[in-house]
C-alpha positions as CSV (number, residue, x, y, z in Angstrom):
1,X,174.5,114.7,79.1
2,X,172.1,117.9,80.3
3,X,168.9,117.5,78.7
4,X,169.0,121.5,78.2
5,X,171.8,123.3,76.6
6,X,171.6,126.7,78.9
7,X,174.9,126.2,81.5
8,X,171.8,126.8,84.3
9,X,170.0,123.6,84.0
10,X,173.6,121.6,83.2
11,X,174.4,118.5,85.4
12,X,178.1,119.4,84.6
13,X,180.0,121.3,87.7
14,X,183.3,123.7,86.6
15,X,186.1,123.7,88.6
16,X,185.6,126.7,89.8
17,X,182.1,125.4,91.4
18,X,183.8,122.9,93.0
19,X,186.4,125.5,94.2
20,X,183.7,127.7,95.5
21,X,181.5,124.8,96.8
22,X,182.4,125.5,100.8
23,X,181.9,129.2,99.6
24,X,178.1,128.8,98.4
25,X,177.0,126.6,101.1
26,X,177.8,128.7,103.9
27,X,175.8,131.9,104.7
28,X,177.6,135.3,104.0
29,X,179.5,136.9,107.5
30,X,180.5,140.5,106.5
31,X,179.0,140.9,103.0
32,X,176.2,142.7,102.9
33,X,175.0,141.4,99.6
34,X,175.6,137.5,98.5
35,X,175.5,135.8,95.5
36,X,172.6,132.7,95.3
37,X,174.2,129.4,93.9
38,X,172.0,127.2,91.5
39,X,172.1,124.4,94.3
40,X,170.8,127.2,96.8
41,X,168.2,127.9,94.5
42,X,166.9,125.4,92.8
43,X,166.6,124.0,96.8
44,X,164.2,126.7,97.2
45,X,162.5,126.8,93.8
46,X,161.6,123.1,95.3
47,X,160.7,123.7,99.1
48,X,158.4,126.6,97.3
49,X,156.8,124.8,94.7
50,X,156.1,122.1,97.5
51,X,154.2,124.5,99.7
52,X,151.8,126.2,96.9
53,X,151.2,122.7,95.7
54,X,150.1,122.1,99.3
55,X,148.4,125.0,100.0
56,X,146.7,125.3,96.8
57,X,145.2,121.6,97.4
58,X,144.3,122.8,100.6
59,X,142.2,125.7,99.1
60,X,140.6,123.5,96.6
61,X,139.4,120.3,98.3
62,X,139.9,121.2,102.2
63,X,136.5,122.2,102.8
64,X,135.1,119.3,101.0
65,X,136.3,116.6,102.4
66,X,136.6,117.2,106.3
67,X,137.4,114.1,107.8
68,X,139.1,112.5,104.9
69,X,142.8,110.4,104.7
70,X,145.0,112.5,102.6
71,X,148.5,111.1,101.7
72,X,151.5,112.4,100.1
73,X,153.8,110.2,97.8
74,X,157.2,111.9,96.9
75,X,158.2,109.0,94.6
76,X,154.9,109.0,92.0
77,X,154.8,113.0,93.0
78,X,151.5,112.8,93.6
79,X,150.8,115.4,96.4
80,X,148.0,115.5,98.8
81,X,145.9,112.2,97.2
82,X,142.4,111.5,98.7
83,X,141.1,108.5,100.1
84,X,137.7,109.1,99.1
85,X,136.5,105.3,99.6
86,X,136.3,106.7,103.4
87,X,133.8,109.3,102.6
88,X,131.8,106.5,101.1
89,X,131.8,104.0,104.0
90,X,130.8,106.8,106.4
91,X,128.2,108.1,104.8
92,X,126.2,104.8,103.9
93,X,127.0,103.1,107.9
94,X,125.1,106.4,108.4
95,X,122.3,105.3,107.4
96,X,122.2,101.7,106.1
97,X,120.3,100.9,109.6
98,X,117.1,102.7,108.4
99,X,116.9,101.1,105.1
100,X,114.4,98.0,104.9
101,X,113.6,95.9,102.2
102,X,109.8,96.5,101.7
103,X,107.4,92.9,101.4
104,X,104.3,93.7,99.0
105,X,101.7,90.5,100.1
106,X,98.7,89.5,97.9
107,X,95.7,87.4,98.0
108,X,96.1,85.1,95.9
109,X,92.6,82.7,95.6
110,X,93.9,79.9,93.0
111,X,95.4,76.7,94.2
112,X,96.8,74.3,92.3
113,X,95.1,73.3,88.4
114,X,93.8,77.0,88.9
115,X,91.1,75.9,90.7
116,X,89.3,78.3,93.2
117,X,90.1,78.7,96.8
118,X,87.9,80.1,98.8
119,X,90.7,80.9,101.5
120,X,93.0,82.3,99.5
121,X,96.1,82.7,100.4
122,X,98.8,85.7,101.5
123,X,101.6,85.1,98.9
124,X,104.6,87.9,97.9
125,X,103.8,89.7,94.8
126,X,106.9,92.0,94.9
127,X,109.7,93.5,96.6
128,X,111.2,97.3,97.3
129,X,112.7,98.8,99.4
130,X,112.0,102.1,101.9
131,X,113.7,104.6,104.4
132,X,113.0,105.6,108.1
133,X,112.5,109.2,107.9
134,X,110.5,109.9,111.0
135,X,110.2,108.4,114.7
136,X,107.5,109.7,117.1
137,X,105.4,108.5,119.8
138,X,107.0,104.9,119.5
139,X,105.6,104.4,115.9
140,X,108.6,104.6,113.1
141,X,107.3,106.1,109.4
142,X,108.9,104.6,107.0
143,X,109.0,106.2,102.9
144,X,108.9,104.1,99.8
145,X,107.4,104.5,96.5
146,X,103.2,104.1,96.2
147,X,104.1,101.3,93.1
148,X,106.3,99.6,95.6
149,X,103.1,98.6,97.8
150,X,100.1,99.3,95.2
151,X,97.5,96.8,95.2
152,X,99.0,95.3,98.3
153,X,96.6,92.8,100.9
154,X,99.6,93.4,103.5
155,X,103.2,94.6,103.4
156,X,106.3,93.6,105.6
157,X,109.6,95.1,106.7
158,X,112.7,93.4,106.5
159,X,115.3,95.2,108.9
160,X,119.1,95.6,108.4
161,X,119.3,92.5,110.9
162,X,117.1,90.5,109.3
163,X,113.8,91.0,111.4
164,X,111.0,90.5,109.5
165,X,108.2,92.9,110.7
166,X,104.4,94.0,109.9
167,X,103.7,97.3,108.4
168,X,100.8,99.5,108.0
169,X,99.9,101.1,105.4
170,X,99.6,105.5,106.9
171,X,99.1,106.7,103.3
172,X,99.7,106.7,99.6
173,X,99.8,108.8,96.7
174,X,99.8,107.9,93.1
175,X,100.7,111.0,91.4
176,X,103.9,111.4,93.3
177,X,104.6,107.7,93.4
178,X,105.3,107.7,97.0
179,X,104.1,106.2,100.4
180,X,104.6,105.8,103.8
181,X,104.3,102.5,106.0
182,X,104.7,102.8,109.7
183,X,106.1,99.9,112.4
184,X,106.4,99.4,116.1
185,X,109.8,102.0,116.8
186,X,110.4,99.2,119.5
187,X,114.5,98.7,118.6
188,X,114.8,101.5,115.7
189,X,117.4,103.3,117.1
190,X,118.7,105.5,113.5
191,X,116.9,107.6,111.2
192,X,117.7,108.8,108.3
193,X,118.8,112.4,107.9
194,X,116.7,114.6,105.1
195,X,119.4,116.5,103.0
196,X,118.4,119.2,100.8
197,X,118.1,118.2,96.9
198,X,118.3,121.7,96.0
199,X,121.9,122.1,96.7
200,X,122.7,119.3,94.1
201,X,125.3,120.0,91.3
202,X,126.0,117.8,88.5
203,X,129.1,115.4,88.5
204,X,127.9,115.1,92.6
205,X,129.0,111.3,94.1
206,X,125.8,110.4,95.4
207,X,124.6,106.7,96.9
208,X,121.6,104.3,95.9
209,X,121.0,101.9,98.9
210,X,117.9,99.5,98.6
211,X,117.1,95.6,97.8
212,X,117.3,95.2,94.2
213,X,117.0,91.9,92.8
214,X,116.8,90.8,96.0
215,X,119.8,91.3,97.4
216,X,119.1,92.8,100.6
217,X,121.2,95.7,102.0
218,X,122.9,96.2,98.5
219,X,124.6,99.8,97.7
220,X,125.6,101.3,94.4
221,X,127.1,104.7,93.6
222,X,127.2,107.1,90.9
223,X,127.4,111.1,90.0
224,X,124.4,113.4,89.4
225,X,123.6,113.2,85.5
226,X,121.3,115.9,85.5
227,X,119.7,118.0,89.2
228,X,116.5,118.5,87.6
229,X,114.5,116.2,84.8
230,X,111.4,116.4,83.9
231,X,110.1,112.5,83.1
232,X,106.1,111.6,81.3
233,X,104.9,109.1,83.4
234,X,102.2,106.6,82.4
235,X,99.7,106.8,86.0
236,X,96.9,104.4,84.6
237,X,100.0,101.8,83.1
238,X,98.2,101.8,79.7
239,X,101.3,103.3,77.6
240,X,99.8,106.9,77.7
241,X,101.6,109.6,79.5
242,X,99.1,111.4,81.6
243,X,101.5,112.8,84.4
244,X,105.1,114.3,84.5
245,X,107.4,113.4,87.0
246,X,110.5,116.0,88.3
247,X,113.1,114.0,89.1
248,X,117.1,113.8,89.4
249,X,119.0,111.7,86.7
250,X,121.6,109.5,88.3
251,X,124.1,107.4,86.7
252,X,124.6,105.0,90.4
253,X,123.1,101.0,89.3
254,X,119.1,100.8,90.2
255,X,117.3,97.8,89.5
256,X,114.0,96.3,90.5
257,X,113.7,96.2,94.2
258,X,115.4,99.9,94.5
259,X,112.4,101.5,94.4
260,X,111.9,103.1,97.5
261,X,115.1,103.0,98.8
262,X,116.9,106.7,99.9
263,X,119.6,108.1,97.6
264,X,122.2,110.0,99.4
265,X,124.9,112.1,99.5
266,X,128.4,112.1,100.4
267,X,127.2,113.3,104.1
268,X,124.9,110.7,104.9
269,X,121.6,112.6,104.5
270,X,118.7,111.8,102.0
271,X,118.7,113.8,98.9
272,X,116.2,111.1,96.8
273,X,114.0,108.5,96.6
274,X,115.0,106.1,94.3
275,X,111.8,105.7,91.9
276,X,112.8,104.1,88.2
277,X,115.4,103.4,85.5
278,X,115.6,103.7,81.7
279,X,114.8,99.9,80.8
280,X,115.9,99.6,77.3
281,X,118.3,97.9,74.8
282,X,121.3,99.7,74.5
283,X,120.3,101.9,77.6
284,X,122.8,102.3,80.5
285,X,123.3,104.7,83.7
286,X,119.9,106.4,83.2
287,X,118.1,106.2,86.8
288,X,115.8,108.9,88.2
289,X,114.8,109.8,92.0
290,X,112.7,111.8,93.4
291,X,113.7,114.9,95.4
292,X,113.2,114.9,98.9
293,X,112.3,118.6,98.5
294,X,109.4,117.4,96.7
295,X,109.1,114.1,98.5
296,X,108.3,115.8,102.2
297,X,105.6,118.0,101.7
298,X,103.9,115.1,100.5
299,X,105.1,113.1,103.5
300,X,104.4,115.1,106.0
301,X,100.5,115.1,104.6
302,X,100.3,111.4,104.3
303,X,101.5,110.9,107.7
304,X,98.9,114.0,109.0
305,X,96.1,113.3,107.1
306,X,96.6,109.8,105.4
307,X,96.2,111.6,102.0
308,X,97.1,114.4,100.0
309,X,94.6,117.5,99.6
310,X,94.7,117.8,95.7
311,X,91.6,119.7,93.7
312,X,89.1,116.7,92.9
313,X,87.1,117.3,90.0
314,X,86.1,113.2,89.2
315,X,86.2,112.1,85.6
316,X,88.2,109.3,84.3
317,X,89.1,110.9,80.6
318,X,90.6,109.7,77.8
319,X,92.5,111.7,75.4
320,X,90.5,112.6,71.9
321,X,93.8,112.5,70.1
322,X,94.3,109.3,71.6
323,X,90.6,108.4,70.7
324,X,91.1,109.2,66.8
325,X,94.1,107.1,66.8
326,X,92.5,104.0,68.5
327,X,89.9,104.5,65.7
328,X,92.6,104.9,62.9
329,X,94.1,101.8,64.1
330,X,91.1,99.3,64.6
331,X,90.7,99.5,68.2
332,X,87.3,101.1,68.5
333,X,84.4,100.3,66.4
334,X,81.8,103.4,65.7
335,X,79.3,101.6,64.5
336,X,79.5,99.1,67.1
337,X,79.0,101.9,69.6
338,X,76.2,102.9,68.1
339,X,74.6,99.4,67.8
340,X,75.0,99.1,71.6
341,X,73.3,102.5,72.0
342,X,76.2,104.4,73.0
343,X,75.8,108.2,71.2
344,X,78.7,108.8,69.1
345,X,80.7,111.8,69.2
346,X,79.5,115.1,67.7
347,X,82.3,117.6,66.9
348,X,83.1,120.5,64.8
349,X,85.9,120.1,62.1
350,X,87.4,122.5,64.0
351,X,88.2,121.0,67.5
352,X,90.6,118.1,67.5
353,X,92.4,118.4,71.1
354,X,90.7,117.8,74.3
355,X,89.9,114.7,77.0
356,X,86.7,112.5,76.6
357,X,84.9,111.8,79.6
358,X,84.4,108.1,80.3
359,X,82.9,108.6,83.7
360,X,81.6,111.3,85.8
361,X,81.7,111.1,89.4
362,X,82.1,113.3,92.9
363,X,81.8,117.0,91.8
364,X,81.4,116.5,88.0
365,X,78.4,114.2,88.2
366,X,77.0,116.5,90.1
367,X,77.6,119.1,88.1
368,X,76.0,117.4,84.9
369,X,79.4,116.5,83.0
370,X,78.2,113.2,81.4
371,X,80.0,109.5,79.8
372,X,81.1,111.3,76.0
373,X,81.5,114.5,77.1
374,X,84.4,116.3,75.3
375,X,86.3,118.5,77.8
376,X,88.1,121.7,75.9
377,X,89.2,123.6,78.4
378,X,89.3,125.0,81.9
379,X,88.8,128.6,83.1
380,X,88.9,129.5,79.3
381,X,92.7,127.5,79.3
382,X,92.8,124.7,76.6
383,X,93.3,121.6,77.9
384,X,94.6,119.1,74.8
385,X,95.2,116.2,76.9
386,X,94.3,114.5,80.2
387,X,97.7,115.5,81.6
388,X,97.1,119.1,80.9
389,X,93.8,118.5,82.7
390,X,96.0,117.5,85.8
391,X,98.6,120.1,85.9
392,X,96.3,123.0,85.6
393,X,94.0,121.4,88.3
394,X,97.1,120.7,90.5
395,X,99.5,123.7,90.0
396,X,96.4,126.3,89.8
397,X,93.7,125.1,92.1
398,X,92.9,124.8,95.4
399,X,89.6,122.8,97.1
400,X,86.7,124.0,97.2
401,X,87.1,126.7,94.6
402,X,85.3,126.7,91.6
403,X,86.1,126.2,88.2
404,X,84.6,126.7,84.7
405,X,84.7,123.6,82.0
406,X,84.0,123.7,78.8
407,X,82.8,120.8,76.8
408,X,81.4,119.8,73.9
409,X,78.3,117.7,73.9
410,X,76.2,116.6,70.5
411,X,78.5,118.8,68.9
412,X,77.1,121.9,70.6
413,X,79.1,124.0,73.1
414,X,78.1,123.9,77.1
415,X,80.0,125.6,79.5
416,X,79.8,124.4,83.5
417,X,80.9,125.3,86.9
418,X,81.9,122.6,89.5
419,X,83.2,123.0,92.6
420,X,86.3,121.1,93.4
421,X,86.3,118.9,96.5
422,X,88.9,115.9,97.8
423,X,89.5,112.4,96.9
424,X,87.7,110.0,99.2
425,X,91.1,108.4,100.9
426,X,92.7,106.0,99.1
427,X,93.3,102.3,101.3
């Protein structure tokens, strides 16, 4: 029985069809003009269908996937299926060989009981993982993350091959979180391409290779969650956001050890360094890397200079909203202060943003800014916390220019200039 009740979709033949079969099969001799059968057509309604299908995928994924398997299955009419798994393997044998796991060694001067030991000895503290970005005059740079290698008496490599190697330690910057190590280049025969992060799109397959947990030489993948997000980050580790991070969200498995470690694209080239996850209950498929637009600049300094060339204007600050709220709570004692001869702080009712100054050094000491200090705001711009501070010194500054801070001090208003200078280099 026809599933349709039109006579042009019936399964049933006449006699007359079968009369005329010979008839419509053959192509017309004399006639000018011929009549199409519903065989004749519905073979070419087919054959049609077939090549837009074709074409069409051709359009749509061809210049994405170069290189790809593509296969064609009549019987589950799938047309033109991709193998994408092969996109995958070749992009992370590209450059699996410059990924190492990253060895942060410390001192540690307590034997056994806890007793002191005046030897001390080098023990590991923590693992990452890093990238070979750079090869010249037989020394190899490697990148990883500044938290990777932070407080660090010496750092090792660990190779694809499982060579274990000694690595110095070129140059490393908190604010960005990033570092680079360099090794002998004796034997270092890939590095890594850089990609460009800005061509990103969301819903992009990208690849996470590192040593997390361990578990050297250990890939994960995932899509682009979000090309640009910007994260507070907590530089000093004491639960107070003092810096903002830009990074990408990724949904591809990071876990300790990670850090470091390139992300990449479906080409094989470097669009990230891997740098943190969302550690939470109930939280899942939140990672973040940096940019390696971002990431080079900053590089290419550390590897020039050792350091990066950011405006220096030396105070270690605390926020005052932060300040009222450790009072609020308990955690600092006024009177106390005052017992110990510490001067208290003198404000109008009126000013209830800005950063304390714990400690003047470099170009503020010199300058006069003093311990208690309360720092409003710079060039006439308010600065309400420490991580305003930093932006408007970083994104508007350069060294050596000067700029104007006001501050509060025994509740009167002061205003100063201090000339910004450079960071001694951070070991």
């Amino acid at each position: 029985m026809s599933l349709f009740d039109d006579d042009f979709f019936s399964t049933k033949v006449s006699r007359r069809a079968r009369a005329s079969r010979k008839d419509d099969l053959s192509f017309p001799r004399r006639s000018r003009s011929f009549k199409w059968s519903t065989f004749r057509i519905a073979l070419v309604s087919s054959i049609t269908s077939a090549v837009a299908a074709t074409v069409l995928f051709g359009l749509l994924f061809g210049n994405g996937l170069d290189g790809e398997r593509r296969t064609v299955s009549t019987s589950s009419g799938a047309v033109g299926a991709v193998d994408i798994s092969e996109r995958f393997i070749q992009a992370s044998s590209k450059v699996r060989p410059a990924v190492v796991s990253v060895i942060n060694e410390q001192m540690f001067s307590y034997g056994l009981g806890g007793e002191l030991d005046e030897n001390g000895s080098l023990q590991e503290a923590g693992v990452g993982s890093g990238v070979i970005l750079k090869k010249h005059d037989g020394i190899a740079y490697i990148v990883t993350n500044y938290h990777v290698i932070s407080n660090a008496s010496a750092v090792k490599v660990v190779m694809l091959n499982g060579e274990k190697r000694e690595a110095q330690v070129v140059g490393q910057d908190q604010i960005s979180d990033l570092a680079v190590l360099s090794i002998d280049a004796k034997d270092v025969d890939t590095v890594a391409e850089v990609g460009d992060s800005s061509t990103l799109r969301a819903a992009e397959f990208v690849m996470a290779i590192g040593n997390p947990l361990g578990l050297h030489d250990s890939l994960s993948y995932g899509i682009v969650s979000k090309t640009r997000q910007v994260m507070p980050v907590s530089l000093n580790q004491d639960g107070y956001y003092d810096w903002e991070q830009e990074v990408i969200q990724i949904n591809a498995s990071i876990n300790q050890g990670n850090s470091g470690g390139p992300l990449i694209d479906l080409n094989g080239n470097v669009v990230g360094i891997n740098s943190m996850k969302m550690a939470d209950y109930g939280v899942e498929g939140i990672a973040f890397a940096i940019p390696i637009n971002n990431a080079m600049p900053i590089v290419n300094d550390l590897i020039e200079k050792g350091y990066v060339a950011r405006p220096y204007l030396g105070v270690a600050t605390i926020d005052l909203e932060q300040y009222w709220g450790q009072i609020a709570a308990g955690g600092y004692d006024p009177e106390a202060e005052e017992e110990a001869g510490e001067p208290l702080l003198e404000l109008p009712d009126s000013v209830y943003k800005g950063v304390i100054v714990l400690e003047a050094s470099g170009p503020s000491k010199k300058a006069g800014l003093q311990f208690n200090d309360v720092i409003i705001s710079l060039d006439g711009q308010s600065v309400a916390s420490t991580m305003e501070l930093r932006k408007y010194l970083y994104g508007k500054k350069h060294v050596g220019e000067d700029v104007e801070v006001a501050y509060y001090r025994d509740g009167k208003l002061h205003t100063v200039k201090v000339e910004l200078s450079v960071k001694e280099l951070e070991k």
